[in-house]
ZADO-1210 file (C-alpha; in nm, 4 decimals, padded with zeros to 6 digits):
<atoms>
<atom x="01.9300" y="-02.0224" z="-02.7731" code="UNK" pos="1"/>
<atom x="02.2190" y="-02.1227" z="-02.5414" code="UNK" pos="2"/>
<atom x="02.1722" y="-02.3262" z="-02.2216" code="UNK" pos="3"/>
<atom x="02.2361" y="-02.1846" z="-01.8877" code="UNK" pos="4"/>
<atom x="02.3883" y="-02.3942" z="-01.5999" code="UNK" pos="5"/>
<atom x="02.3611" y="-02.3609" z="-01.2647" code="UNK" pos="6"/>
<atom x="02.5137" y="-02.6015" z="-01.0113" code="UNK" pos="7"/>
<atom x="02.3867" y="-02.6621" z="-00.6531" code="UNK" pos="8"/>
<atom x="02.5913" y="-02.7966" z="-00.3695" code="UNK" pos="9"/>
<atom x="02.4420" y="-03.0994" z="-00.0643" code="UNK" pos="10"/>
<atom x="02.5810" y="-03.2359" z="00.2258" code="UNK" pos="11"/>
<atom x="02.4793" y="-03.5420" z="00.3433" code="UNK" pos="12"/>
<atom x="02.5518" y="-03.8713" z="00.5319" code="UNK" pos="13"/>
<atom x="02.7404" y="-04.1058" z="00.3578" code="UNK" pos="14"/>
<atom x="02.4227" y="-04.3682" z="00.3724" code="UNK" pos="15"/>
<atom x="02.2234" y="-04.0946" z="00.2071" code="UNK" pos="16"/>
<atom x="02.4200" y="-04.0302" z="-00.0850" code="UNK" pos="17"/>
<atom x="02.2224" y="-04.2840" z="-00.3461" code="UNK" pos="18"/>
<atom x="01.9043" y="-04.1875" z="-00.1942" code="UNK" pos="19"/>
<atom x="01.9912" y="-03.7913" z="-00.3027" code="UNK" pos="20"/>
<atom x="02.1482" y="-03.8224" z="-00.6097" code="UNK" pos="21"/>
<atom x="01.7774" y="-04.0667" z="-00.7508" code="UNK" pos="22"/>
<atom x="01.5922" y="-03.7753" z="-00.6042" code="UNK" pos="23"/>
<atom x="01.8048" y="-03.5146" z="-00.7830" code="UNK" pos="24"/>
<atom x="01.7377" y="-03.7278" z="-01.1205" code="UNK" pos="25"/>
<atom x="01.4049" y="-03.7738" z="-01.1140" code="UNK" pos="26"/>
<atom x="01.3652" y="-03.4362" z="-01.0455" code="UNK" pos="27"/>
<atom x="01.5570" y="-03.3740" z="-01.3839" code="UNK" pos="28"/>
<atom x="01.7799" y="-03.1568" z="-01.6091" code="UNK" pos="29"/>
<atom x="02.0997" y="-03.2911" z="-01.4383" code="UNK" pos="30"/>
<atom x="02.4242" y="-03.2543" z="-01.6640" code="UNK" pos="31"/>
<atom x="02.6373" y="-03.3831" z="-01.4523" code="UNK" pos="32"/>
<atom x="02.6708" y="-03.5629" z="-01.0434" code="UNK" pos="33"/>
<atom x="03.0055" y="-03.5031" z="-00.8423" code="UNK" pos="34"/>
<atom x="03.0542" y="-03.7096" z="-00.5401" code="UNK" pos="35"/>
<atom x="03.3350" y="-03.5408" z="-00.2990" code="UNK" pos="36"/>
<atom x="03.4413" y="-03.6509" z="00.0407" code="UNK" pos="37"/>
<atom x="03.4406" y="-03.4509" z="00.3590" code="UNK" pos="38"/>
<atom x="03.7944" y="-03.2917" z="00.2744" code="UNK" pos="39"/>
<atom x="03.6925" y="-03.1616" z="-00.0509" code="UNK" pos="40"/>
<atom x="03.8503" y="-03.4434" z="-00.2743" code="UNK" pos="41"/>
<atom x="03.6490" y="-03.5490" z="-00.5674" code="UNK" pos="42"/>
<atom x="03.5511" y="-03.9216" z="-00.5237" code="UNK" pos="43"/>
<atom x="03.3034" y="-04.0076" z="-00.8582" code="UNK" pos="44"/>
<atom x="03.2149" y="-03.7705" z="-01.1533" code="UNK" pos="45"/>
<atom x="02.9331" y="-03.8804" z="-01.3433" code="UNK" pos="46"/>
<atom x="02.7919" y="-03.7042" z="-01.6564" code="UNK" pos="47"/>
<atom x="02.4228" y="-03.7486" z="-01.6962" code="UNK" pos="48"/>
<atom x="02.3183" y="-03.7818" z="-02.0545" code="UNK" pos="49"/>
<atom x="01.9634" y="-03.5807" z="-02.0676" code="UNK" pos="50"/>
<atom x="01.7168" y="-03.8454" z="-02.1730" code="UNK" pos="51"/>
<atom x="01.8957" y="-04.1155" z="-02.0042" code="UNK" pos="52"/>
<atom x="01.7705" y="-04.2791" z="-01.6728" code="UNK" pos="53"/>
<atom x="01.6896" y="-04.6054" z="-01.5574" code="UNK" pos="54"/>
<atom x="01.8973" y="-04.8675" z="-01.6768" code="UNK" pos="55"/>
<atom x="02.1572" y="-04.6990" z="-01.8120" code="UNK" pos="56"/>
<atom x="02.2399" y="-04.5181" z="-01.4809" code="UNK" pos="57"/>
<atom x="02.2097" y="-04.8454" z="-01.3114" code="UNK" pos="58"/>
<atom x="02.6153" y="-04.9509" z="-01.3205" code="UNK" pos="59"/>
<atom x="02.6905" y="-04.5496" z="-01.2180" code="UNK" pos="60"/>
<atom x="02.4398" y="-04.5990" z="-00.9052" code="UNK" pos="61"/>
<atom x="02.6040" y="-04.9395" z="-00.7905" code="UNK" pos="62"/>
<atom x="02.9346" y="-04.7576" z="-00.7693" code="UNK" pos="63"/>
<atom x="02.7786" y="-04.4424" z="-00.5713" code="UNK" pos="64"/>
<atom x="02.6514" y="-04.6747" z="-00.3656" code="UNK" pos="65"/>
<atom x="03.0293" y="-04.8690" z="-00.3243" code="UNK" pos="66"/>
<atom x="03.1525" y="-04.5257" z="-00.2515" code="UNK" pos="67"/>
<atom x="02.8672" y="-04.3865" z="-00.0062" code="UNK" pos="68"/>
<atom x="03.0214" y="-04.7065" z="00.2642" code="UNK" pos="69"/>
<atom x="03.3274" y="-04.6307" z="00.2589" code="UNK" pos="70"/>
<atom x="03.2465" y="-04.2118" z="00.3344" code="UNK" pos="71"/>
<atom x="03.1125" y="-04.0807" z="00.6428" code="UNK" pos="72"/>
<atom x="03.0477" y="-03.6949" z="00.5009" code="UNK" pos="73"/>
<atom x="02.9778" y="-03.6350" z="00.1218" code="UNK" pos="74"/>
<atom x="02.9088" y="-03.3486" z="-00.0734" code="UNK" pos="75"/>
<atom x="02.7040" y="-03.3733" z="-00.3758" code="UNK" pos="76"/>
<atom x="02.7251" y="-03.1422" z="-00.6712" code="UNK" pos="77"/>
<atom x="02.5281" y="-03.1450" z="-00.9449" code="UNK" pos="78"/>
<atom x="02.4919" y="-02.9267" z="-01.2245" code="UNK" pos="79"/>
<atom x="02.1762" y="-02.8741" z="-01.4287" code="UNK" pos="80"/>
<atom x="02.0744" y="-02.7156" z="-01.6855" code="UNK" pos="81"/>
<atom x="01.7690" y="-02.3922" z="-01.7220" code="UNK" pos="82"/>
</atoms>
């Protein structure tokens, strides 16, 4: 059986961006978080390891968070699996 991926695409304020990408993860399946800024340039890649929340994504979170003050406009790009 092979897994099928399907990526979805946010925009949101920059102040919004941590708040998003928890929702997205507790919502699950997530294979993988890109963080761009408002001219398309991709700012943070994170892979998501399925099984692995919490704690582990706690280091990855702080540095969204670093990012989301210094952007105005993000887009947020995550791809999940079916």
């Amino acid at each position: 059986m092979t897994e099928q991926t399907r990526t979805e695409e946010f925009h949101v304020d920059g102040e919004k961006v941590v708040a998003k990408i928890k929702e997205l993860l507790h919502e699950g399946n997530i294979r993988k978080v890109i963080i761009k800024d408002k001219d398309g340039k991709i700012m943070l890649e994170i892979p998501v390891t399925i099984g692995v929340v919490g704690a582990l994504l706690a280091p990855q979170l702080a540095a969204v968070a670093a990012l989301a003050a210094l952007l105005t406009e993000a887009t947020v790009i995550v791809e999940k699996t079916e």
